[in-house]
C-alpha positions as CSV (number, residue, x, y, z in Angstrom):
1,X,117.3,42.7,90.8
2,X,115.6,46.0,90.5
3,X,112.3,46.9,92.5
4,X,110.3,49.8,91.2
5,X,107.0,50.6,92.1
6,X,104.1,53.0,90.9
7,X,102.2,54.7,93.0
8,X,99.2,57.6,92.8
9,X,98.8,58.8,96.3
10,X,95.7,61.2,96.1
11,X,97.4,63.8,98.7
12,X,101.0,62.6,99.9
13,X,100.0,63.6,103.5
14,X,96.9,61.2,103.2
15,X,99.0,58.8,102.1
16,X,101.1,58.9,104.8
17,X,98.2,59.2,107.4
18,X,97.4,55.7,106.0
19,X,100.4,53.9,106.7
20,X,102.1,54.6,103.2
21,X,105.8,55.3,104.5
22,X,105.7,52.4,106.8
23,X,104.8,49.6,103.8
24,X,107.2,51.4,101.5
25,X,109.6,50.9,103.8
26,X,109.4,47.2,103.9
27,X,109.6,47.3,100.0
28,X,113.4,47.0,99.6
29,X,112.4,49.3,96.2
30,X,115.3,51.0,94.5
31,X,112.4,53.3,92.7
32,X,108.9,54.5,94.1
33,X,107.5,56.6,92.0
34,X,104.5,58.7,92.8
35,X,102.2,61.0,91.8
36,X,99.5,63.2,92.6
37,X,101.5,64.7,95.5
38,X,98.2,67.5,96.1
39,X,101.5,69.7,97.8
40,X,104.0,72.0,97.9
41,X,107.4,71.9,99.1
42,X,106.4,73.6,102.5
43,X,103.8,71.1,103.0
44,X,106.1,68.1,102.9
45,X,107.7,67.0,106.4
46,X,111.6,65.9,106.3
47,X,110.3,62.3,107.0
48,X,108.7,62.5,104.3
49,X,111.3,63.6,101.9
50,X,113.8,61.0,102.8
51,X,112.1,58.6,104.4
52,X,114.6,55.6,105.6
53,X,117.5,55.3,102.9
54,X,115.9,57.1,100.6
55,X,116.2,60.6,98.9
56,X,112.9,61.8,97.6
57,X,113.4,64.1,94.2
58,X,109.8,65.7,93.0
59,X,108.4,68.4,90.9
60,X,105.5,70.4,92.5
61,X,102.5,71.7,90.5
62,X,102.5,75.7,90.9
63,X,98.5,75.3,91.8
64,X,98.1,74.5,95.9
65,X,97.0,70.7,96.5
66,X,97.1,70.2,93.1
67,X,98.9,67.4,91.1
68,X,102.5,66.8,91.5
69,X,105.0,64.1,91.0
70,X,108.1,62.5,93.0
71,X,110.8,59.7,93.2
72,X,112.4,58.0,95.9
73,X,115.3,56.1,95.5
74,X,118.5,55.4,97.9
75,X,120.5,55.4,94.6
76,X,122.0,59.1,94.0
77,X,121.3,60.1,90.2
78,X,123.6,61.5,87.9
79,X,121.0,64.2,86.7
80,X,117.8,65.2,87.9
81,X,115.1,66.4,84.8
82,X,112.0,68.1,85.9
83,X,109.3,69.1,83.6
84,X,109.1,68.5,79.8
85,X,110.0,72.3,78.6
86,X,106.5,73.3,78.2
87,X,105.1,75.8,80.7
88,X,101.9,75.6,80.5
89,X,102.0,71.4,81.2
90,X,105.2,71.7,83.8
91,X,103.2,74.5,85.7
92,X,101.1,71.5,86.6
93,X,103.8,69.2,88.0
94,X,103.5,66.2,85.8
95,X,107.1,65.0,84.9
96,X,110.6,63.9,86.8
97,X,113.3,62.1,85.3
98,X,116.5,60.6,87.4
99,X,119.4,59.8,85.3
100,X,122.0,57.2,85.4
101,X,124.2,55.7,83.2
102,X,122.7,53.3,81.4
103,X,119.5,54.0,82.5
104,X,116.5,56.6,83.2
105,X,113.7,56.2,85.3
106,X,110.4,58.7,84.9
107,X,107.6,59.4,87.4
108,X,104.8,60.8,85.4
109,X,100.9,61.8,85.7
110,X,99.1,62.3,82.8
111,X,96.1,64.7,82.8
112,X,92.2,63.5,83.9
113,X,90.1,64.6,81.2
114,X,86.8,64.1,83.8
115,X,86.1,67.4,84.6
116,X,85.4,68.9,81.8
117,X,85.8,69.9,78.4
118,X,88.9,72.2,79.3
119,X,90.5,69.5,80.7
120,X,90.1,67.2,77.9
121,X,91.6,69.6,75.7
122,X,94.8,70.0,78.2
123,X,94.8,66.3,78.4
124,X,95.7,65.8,74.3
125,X,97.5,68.8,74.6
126,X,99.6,67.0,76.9
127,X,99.8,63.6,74.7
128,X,101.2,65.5,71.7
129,X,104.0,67.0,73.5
130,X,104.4,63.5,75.2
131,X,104.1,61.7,72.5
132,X,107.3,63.5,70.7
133,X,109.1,63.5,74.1
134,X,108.3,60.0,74.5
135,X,109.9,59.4,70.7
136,X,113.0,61.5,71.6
137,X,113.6,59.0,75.0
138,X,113.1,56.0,73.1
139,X,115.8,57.1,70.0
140,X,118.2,58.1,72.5
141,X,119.2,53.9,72.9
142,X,119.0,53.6,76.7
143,X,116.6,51.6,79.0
144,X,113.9,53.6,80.9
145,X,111.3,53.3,83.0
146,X,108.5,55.7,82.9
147,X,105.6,54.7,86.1
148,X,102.8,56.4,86.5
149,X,98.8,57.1,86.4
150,X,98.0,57.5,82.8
151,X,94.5,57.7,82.8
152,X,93.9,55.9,80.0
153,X,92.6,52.2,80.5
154,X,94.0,50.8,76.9
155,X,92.0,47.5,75.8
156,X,89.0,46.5,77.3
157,X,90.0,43.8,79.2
158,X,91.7,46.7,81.0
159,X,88.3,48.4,82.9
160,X,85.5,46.8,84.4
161,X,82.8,48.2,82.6
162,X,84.2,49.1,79.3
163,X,80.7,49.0,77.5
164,X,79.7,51.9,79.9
165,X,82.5,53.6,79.3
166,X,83.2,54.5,75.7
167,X,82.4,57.6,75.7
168,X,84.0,58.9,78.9
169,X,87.4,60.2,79.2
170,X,90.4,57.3,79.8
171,X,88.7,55.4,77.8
172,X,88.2,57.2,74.7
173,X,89.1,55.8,71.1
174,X,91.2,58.9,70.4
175,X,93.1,57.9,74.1
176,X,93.0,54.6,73.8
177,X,94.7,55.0,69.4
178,X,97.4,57.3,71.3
179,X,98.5,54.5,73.4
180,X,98.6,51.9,70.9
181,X,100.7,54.2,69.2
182,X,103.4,54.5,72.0
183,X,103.5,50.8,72.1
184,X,103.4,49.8,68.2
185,X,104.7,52.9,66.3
186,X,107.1,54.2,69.1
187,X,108.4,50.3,70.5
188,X,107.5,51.3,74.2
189,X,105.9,48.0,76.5
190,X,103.6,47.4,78.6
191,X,105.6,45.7,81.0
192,X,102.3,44.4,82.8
193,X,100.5,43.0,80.1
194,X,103.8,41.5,78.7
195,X,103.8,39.8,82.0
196,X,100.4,39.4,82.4
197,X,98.5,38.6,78.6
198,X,95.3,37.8,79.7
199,X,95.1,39.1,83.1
200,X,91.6,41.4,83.8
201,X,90.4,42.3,86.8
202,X,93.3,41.4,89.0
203,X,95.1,44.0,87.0
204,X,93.3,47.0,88.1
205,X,95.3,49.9,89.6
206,X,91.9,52.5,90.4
207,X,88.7,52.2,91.3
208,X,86.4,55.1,91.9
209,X,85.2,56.3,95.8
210,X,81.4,56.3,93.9
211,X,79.3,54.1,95.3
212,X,80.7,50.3,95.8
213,X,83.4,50.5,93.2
214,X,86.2,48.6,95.6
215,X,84.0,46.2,97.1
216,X,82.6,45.2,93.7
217,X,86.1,45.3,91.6
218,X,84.7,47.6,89.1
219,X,88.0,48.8,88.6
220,X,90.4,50.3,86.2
221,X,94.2,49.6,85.2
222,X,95.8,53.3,84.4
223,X,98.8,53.2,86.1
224,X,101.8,51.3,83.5
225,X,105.4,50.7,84.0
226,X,106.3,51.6,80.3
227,X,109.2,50.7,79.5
228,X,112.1,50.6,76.4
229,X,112.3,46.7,74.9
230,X,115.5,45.8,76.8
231,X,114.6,46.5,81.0
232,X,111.2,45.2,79.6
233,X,112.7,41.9,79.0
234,X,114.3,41.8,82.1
235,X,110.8,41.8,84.0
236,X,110.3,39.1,86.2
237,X,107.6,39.8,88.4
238,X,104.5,41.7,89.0
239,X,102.2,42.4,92.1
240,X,99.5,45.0,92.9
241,X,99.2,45.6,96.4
242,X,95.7,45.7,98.1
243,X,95.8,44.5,101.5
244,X,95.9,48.0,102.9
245,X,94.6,51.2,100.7
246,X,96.8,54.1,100.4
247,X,94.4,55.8,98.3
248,X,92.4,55.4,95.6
249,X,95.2,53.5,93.4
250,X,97.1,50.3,94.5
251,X,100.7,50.4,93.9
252,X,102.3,48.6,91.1
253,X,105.4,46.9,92.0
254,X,107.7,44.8,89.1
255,X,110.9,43.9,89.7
256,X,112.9,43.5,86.8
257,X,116.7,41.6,86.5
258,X,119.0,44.5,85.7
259,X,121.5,45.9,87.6
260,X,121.5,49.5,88.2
């Protein structure tokens, strides 16, 4: 078996304030992947870095507290790719890839188009590149894994209120037509939904710190294992963990049957 998990942290030392370490610990994961590290190397304690078994690989967003992406794994990679050859996007911190040989697995964290206009633009600027990246994994013939945040809730079964929310960004048509895309034009799965067809609101991954978002469930799943056909047939099991909050996401945990 194979246990990889998906996390967005909000701030790797908040995480870790709030008991992160300790539950990932007790995982028995051969993958965490997370995101939205809001840190720099020199901000990260050793315990941190290689927390029990584990070796922690990341990529760190140029901008202080700002973004960033990592994997943790106990399983020594054969390579190690950070960044998607773009500057402008891998300034940000958005992409890691550990390689092995038959498989790759990706921690990634796709842009928030919320802020702003700016930042929708840099949010499609980033799905083109992806998108041809993402067609150049998926041609090569192995299995990978790519976790992450998103930010795009796909179908509407996939956010709370989707009615309220068709105009806002992750769940625009233009998003929401680029992800069908990766999944019907480019072959990639949804490795929860292909477990979980009709699952709504148990699926959410995010729910907003606005008013009573988490007590209410008005959530949003954004955070995918996407993965190529063959590990995605492999999946066995899915579980979002909620018991304690780590931040503003819940992990995704699936454990697939493949052996590393």
């Amino acid at each position: 078996m194979l246990r990889v998990i998906s996390a967005n942290l909000n701030g790797i030392r908040s995480a870790n304030t709030k008991g992160f370490f300790d539950w990932m610990g007790q995982q028995d994961a051969d993958f965490v992947c997370v995101q939205e590290l809001k840190a720099q190397e020199a901000d990260i304690a050793p315990a941190m870095k290689a927390p029990g078994p584990c070796q922690g690989y990341f990529h760190y967003a140029e901008k202080k507290g700002y973004s960033g992406v990592g994997i943790y794994t106990p399983h020594q990679p054969d390579d190690v790719v950070i960044g998607l050859g773009v500057p402008e996007i891998d300034a940000e911190g958005r992409y890691i890839e550990l390689v092995y040989p038959k498989l790759s697995v990706v921690s990634v964290y796709l842009p928030s188009g919320s802020s702003g206009e700016h930042r929708q633009t840099a949010k499609y600027h980033f799905m083109a590149h992806f998108y041809r990246h993402l067609g150049d994994l998926i041609a090569r013939g192995r299995e990978v894994v790519i976790c992450g945040d998103w930010n795009i809730a796909h179908k509407e079964a996939d956010l709370k209120n989707w009615k309220g929310n068709l105009k806002n960004s992750g769940f625009l048509p233009e998003e929401r037509a680029w992800l069908t895309r990766v999944f019907d034009e480019l072959k990639w799965v949804d490795v929860y939904r292909r477990l979980a067809p009709t699952a709504t609101g148990e699926g959410y991954t995010w729910w907003s710190n606005r008013g009573q978002a988490w007590a209410k469930n008005v959530g949003w799943r954004i955070d995918y294992h996407v993965a190529s056909n063959g590990l995605a047939d492999t999946a066995r099991r899915a579980a979002i963990y909620k018991e304690a909050r780590f931040s503003d996401h819940a992990p995704l945990t699936i454990d697939y049957d493949y052996a590393l």
